[in-house]
N, C-alpha and C positions, 0 to 999 in steps of 0.2 A: 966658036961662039959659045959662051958661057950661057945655061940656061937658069932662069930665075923666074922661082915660084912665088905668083904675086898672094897667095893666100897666107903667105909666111908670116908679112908684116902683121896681119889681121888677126890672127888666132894669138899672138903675143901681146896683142889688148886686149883681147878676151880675157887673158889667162891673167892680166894685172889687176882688170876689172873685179872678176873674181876675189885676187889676193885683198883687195880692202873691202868690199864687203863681208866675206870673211872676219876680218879686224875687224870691222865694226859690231859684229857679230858676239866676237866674244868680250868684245870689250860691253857690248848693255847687259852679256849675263855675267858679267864679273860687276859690273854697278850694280844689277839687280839684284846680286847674292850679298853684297855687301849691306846694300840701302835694307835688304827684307831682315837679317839676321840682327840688326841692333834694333829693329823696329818691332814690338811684343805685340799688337793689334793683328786680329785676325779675322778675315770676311766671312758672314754668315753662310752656312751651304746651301746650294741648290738643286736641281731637280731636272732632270732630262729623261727620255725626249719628250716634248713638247705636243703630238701626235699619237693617238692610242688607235689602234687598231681596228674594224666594224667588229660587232657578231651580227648571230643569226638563233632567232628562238629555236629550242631543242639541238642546240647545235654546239661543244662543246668550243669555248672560248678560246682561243691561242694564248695561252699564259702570256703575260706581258711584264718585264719586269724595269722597275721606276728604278733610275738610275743617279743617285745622288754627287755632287760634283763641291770643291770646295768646304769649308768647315772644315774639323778635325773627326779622321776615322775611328773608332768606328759608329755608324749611325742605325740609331732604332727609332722605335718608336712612331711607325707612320699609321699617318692619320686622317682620316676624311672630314676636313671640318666646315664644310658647308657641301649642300647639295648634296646627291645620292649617285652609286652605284647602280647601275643594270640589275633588276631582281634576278637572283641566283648567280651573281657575282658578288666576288670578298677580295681584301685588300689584305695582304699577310702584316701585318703589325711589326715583325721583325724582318720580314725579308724584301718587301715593296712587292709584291708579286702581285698582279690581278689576275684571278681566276678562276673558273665556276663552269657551270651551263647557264646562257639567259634564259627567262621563260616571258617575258610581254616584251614584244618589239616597243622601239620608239628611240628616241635621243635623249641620253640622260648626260648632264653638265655638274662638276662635283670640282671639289679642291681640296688637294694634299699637303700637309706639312711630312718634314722630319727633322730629326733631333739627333744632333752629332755629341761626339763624347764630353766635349765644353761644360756643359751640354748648350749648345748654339740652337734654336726653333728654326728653320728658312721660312721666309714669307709661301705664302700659300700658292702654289701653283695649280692653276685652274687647267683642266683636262674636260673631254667630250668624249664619249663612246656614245656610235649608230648603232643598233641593234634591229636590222631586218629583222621581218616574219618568218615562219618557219619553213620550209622550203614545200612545194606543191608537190601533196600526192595523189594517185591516182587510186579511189577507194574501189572503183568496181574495172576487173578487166575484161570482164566476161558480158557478149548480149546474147539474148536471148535470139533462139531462129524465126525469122521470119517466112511466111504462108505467105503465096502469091494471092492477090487478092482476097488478102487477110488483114483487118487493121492491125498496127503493130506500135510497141510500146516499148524505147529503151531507155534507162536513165543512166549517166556518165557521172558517178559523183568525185570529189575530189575531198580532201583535208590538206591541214597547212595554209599559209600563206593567209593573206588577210579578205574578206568577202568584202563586195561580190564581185564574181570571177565572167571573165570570157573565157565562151568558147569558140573556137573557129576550127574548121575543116585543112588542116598543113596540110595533107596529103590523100591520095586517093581519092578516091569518088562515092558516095552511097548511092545503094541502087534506087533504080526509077522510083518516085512515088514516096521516097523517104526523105527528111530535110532534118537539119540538126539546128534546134534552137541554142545561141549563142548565152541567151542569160541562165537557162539552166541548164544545157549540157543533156535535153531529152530529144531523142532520135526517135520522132513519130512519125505517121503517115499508113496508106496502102501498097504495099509493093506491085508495080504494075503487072500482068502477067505476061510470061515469057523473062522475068529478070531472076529465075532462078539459077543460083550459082553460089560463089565463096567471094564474098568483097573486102578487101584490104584498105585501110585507111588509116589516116594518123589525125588525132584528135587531141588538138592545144589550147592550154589554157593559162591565163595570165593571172593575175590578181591585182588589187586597189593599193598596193603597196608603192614608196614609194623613196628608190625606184622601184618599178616595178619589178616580181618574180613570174617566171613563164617553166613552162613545163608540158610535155609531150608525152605521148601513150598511143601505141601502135592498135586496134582492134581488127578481128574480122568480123564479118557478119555473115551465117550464111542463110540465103534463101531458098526454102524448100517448094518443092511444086506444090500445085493445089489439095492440099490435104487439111483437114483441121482435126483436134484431139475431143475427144468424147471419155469423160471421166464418168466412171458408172458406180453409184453408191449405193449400200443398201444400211439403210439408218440401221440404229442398234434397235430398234423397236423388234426385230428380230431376237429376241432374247436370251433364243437357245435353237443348235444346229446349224446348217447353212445350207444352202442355195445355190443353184447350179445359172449359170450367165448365158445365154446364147445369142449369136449375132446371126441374123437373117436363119434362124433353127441349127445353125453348127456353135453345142458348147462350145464356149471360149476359157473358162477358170466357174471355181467354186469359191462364196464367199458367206463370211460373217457376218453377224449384225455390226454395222459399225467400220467397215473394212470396204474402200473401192479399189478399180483398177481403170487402170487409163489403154484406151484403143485409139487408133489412128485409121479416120476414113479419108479417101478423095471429096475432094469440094464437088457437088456436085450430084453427089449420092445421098442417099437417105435409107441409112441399114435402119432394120428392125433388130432390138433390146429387148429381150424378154427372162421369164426367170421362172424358177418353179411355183404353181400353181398351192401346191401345201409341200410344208416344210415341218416334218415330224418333231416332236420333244425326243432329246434324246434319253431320257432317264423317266418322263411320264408319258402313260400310251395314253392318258386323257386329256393331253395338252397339243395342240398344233398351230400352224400360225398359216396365216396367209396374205397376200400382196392387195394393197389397197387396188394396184394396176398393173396386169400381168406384161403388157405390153409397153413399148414407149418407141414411138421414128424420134431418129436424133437428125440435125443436118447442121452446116455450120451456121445457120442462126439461131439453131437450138440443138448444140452440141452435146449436153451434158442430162445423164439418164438419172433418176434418182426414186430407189423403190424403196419405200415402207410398208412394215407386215400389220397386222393386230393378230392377236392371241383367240382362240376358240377352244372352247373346253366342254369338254362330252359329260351330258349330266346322266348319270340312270336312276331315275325314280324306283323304290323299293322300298317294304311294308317291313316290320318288324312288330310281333312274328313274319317270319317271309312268307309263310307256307297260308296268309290268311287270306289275299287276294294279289291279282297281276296287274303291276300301272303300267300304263301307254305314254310316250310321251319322251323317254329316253331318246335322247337326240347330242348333236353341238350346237353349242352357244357362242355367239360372240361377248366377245367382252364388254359388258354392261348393256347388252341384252335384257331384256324382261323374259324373266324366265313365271309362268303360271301355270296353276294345278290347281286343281281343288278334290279332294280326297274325302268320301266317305265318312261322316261321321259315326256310323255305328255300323260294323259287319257282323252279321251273326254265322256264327258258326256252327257250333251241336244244339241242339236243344237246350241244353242247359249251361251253352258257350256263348258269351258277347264278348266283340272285342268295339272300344270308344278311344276314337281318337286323341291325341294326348296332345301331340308336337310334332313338328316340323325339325328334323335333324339335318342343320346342310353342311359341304364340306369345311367350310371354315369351323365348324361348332357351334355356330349360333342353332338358337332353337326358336323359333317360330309357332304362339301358341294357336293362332288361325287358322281351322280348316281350311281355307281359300288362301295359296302360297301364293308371294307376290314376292320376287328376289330377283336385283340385278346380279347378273352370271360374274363372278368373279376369280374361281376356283373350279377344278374339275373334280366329279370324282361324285359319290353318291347321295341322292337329297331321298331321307326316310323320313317315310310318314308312319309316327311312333304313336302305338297302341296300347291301350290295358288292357289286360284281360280280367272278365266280370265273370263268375260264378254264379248260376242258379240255386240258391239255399230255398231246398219246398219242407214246409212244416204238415205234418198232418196230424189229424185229432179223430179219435172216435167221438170224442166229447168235447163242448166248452169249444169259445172260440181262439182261433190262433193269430199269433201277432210275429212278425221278425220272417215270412215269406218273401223271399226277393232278389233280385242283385246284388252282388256284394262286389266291390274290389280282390282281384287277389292278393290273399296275406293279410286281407281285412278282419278285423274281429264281430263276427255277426251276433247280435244278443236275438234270441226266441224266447216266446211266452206263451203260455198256455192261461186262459179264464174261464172262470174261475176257479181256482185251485178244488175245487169237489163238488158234484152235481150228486144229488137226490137219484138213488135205486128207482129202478119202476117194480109196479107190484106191494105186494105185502111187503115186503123188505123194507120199501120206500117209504111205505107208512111210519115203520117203525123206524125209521129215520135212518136208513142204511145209506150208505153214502159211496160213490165212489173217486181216488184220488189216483192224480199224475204219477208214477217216478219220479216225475221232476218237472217242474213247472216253466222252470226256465233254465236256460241256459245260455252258454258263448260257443261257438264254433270258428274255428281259424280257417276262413275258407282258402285252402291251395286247390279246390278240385272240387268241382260241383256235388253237391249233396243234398239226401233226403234227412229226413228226420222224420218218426211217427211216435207218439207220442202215447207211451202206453198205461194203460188205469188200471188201479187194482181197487178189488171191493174193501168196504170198511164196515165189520159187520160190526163194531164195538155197543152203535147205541143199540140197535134191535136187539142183540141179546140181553142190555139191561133192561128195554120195556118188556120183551119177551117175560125174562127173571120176574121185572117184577110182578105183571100182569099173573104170574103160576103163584106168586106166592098170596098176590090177591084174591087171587081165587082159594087158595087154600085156608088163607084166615077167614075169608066170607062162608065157606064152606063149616069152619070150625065153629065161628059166631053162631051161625044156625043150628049147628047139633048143639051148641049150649043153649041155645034159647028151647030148643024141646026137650031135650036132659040136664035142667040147671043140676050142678053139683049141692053133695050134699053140703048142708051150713059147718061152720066151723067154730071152734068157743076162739073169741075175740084174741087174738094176741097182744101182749103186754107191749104199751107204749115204746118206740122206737126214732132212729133218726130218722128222718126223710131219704129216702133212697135214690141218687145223683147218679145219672147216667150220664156219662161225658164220651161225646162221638170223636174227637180227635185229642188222646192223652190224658193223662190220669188213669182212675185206679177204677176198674170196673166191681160194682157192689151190687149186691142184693137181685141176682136173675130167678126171683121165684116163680114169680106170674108167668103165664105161655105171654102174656103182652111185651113182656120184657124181653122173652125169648126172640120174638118175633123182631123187635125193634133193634135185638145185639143181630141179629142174623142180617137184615137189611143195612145195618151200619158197615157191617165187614163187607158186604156186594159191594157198596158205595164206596170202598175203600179199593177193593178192586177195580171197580171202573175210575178211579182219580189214577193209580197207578199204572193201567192202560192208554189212559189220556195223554200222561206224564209220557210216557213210553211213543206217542204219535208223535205228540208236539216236537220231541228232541229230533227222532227223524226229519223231520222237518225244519228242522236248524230254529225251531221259534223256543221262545225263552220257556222256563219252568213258572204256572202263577205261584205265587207266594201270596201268602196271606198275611198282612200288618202284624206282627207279633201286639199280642194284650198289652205289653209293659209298655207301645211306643201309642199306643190308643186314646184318643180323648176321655176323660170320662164321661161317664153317663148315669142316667140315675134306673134304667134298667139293663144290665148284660144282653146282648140280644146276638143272633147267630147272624153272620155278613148276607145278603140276599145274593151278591156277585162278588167275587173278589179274584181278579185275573189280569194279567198282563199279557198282549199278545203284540207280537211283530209282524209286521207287511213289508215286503223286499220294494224298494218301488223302481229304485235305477241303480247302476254303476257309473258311480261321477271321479274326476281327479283332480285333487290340489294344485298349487302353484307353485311352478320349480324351486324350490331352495338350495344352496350352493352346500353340500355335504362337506368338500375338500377342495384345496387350493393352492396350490405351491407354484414359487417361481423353478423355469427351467432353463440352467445357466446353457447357452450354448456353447458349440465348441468348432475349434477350425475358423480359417479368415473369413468367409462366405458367410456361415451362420451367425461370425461374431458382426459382421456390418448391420447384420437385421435384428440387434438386441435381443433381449430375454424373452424370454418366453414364458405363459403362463400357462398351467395345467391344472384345469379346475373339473372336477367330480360332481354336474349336477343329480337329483334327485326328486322323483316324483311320487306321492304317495296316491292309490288306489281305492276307491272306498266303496264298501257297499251303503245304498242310502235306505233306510226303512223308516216307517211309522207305526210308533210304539202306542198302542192305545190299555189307557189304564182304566178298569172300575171294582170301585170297593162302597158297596151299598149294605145299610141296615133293613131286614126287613121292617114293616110297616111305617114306614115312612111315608109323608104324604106331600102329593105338588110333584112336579118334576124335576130331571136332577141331566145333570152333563155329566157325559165321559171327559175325561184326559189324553189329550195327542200331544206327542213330541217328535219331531225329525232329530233320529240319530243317526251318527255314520259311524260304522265299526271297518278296520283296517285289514285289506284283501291283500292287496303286495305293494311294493314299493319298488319302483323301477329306475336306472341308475344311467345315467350318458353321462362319455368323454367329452369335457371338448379342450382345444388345445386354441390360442389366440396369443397371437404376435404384439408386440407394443403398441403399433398402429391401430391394432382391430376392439371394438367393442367388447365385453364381455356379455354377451348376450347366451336366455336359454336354445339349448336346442331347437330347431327349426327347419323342416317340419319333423314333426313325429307321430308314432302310429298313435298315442295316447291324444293329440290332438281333438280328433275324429268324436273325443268322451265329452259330455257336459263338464265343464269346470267351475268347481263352490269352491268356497272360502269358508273352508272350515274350523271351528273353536273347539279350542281344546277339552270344554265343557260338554261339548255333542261326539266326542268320541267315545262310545263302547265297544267293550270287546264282544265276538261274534256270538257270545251265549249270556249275554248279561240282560234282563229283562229292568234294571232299574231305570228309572224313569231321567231323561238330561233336566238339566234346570232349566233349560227355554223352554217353558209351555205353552204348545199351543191350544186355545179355548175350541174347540169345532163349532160348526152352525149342527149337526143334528142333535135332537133329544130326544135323550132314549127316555119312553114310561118308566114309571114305577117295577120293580118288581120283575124286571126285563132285559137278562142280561146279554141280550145277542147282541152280535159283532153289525153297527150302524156301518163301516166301511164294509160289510164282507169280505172280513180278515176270519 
């Protein structure tokens, strides 16, 4: 029995089917290659694929490259010609490539040409790229611990992705008493007590995107038993040094102004916070600080200790001299404190020591001229009550009364007087007009050191010996007149007519001394001439001018020559006065170096003060017989004693002003003309005269001022 395979016939139709599809096959690409090659038109190119890719903001782009199909190769030139790319996406002009980082989600719809070597444009193919938000992260991974029976506080933040976010609990549990808000991701509440432990949990959150983007974060949380934290501070008000902390009296640490530390109590308890009481300067032993509040209970509704110092500064009151008296009162001060004192206006000390309050010296350097101190405490350190010291200057006199007794400043210049400069002898002497005079009538003393002064007189026997002289010689020509009158001499034979014989008392030529009368009258001329040159001889002593007499030639005329009745110039010292600063010298002074050149030039100016003695110069030059009354001549002169000279040195900014103060101050100061200055021996009269109210008689040449 022949066996026959019936799938034989079947697979030999297959195989024929085949064979003309095949032929048909090549026979449309032999049409197609014929019909295309005589045919020169050619189809514009196109663009695939059709479909672009999502992104994701911050997330870099999958390159994507546009695929040109048709046209003649090769092709450039591509280009977006309507709508926009994803910001932070570019399109390569020669290559078709899209690619970047996005950065703002959203759907952006854009169209592309390109341009084949023809150069052929293809119609515009229109494209879409999604660009999700940036993917969800988790900003914070870490909570804080939570206290049983402590409110508690966590926040869950995230970045990325588009707001606003849920959140929700994927996994785990939070303990008792705590919940997780869904729209912001915060895990608040009380932990109940008994839920201390370590809690695990996973915490998800979505965003508004769409679709939407979600994202997960694993946390623990752990909860501690009942304890809470006490942070313990002590402001900077503490300035200087530090402070010791203790908890229930057991130090815990040592701290600064400025500087805390954190402690942990059980819930429940209520430790005592305390801290040192004073707290040293470390560099002034006159500065210390102390705590507004030594103590403080903290507990966990009032956890947190918080101590501030103030400053106190030790003041010691003390005198200057020291050694003049002892203040009470020396203490500490708080700051800004009223500090007061009132200190002795005058202490005496030796008999002929005063010491008078001046000033108040406190430690900042202000000076305070009020006996009664009244200063908020701001510095530590010594407040002096500053003193001068005064000198007793005693004058004494056998004679005449005294002026310039008394107090002086020390380094002061004391002037003393003595009046009237010559008092009347007693006795016969007195009579005859003997006189006795000062050494010195006045004077200055520089008081450094208390002192006497006596003031001693000397006789002046000048006029008694000329009344004396002349009274012996009166008597002797009285004596002679009467033995002539009872022995008149014998007569004589007349002598032949002659000149008139001219006896001139001051110069010229002395003629004819026959007569004993003429003897008598030369002999009385020469005493007289003696006693002017003793006079001469007082006066210089006594610093007063020389009189001079009008010389003839400068004289008015007259129709008889007559001899002067007075004719004398005399000085009176009355005070020591000083002029007005004048600038003697002044030159600019270039500074030098960066410091002194920021503060400009400088001026270095040389003032000058002149010193004067002041007198009253009284003139009289009288004829005798004259008749009616007549005035003396006064003039104030001032003749030049020293001239005193200060530096002072003055910056751009400052005034040019005199010295201030100075010991010449203390003098009378005039305004002196240069017409009232003579020198210390000059008896001529200034041109300002003054008329006096006294009038002297006739024939009377005493001193109306008793000069």
């Amino acid at each position: 029995m022949r066996f026959v395979n019936p799938y034989k016939g079947h697979c030999l139709r297959r195989l024929a089917n085949y064979g003309v599809l095949l032929a048909l096959i090549c026979l449309v690409v032999v049409s197609g290659v014929l019909f295309l090659f005589p045919s020169p038109v050619l189809a514009a190119p196109g663009i695939v694929p059709s479909v672009l890719p999502p992104g994701q903001v911050s997330v870099s782009y999958p390159a994507t490259t546009l695929i040109p199909f048709g046209g003649t190769p090769p092709y450039t030139n591509w280009t977006v010609t309507a709508g926009a790319l994803p910001p932070g996406l570019s399109l390569g002009p020669a290559t078709g490539v899209i690619s970047g980082t996005p950065t703002t989600a959203g759907t952006y719809t854009f169209f592309v040409t390109v341009t084949d070597a023809v150069p052929q444009t293809s119609a515009p193919q229109g494209f879409s790229i999604v660009i999700a938000a940036a993917p969800i992260t988790f900003a914070s991974t870490y909570l804080p611990d939570a206290v049983e029976g402590t409110s508690y506080y966590g926040s869950i933040s995230v970045t990325g992705g588009k707001s606003p976010y849920t959140f929700s609990l994927s996994g785990g549990t939070l303990p008792s008493g705590l919940v997780l808000t869904s729209t912001s991701g915060i895990i608040s509440g009380t932990p109940d007590k008994g839920t201390a432990g370590n809690y695990v949990f996973t915490i998800g959150v979505t965003d508004s995107s769409s679709p939407p983007i979600s994202a997960s974060q694993s946390f623990t949380l752990t909860v501690r038993k009942g304890f809470f934290d006490t942070v313990v501070t002590i402001t900077s008000s503490l300035a200087a040094g530090e402070t010791s902390v203790y908890v229930d009296g057991r130090q815990v640490t040592r701290l600064r102004g400025g500087q805390t530390t954190r402690l942990n109590f059980a819930v429940g308890t209520k430790p005592v916070i305390t801290v040192d009481p004073l707290v040293s300067h470390p560099s002034k032993a006159d500065v210390r600080f102390k705590p507004d509040v030594e103590r403080i209970v903290v507990s966990e509704s009032s956890p947190d200790a918080i101590f501030s110092y103030f400053p106190e500064y030790f003041i010691d009151f003390k005198t200057d001299p020291p050694q003049i008296a002892s203040l009470t009162g020396s203490n500490w001060y708080k700051e800004g404190a009223a500090v007061k004192f009132s200190a002795q206006a005058q202490i005496d000390g030796t008999r002929d020591t005063q010491y008078r309050f001046s000033y108040w010296l406190l430690p900042t350097g202000e000076r305070l001229k009020d006996v009664d101190l009244s200063w908020m405490a701001s510095a530590g350190g010594k407040v002096v009550a500053t003193y001068d010291t005064y000198y007793l200057l005693t004058v004494t006199s056998p004679q005449g009364k005294v002026e310039g007794t008394g107090w002086y400043k020390s380094g002061a210049a004391a002037k003393w007087s003595v009046s009237p400069s010559e008092v009347p002898m007693s006795g016969i002497l007195g009579f005859f007009r003997g006189k006795l005079k000062p050494d010195s009538a006045t004077d200055t003393e520089i008081m450094d050191a208390p002192k006497t002064v006596t003031v001693a007189w000397k006789p002046d026997y000048t006029m008694p010996a000329i009344f004396i002289s002349l009274s012996f010689l009166f008597l002797i020509a009285a004596g002679f007149g009467v033995y002539r009158l009872l022995y008149p001499p014998a007569p004589k034979p007349a002598p032949a007519p002659t000149a008139p014989t001219i006896l001139v008392l001051e110069g010229g030529q002395k003629r004819g001394l026959d007569t004993t009368k003429e003897q008598l009258v030369e002999q009385f001329r020469q005493l007289l001439e003696k006693y002017e040159s003793e006079v001469k001889t007082s006066i210089k002593s006594e610093e007063l001018p020389e009189a001079k007499v009008v010389p003839e030639s400068q004289r008015l005329p007259s129709p008889k020559k007559e001899a002067l009745a007075c004719d004398y110039t005399t000085k009176k010292l009355l005070r020591t006065v000083v002029g007005n600063w004048r600038k003697k010298e002044e030159r600019i002074v270039s500074p030098s170096g960066k410091k002194a050149a920021e503060k400009g030039a400088t001026t270095l100016t040389l003032w000058a003060r002149d010193i004067y003695n002041e007198w009253k110069v009284f003139t009289c030059s009288l004829p005798p017989g004259h008749s009616g009354k007549h005035k003396g001549t006064t003039s104030v002169a001032y003749s030049l004693q020293e001239t005193v000279t200060e530096e002072g040195t003055y910056t751009a900014k400052q005034r040019i002003v005199p010295p201030k103060p100075h010991f010449t101050d203390q003098l009378p100061r005039v305004d002196v003309a240069p017409s009232q200055i003579i020198t210390p021996d000059s008896t001529e009269t200034p041109e300002e005269v003054i008329t006096p109210d006294e009038i002297i008689p006739p024939h009377e040449p005493s001193d109306p001022e008793g000069i």
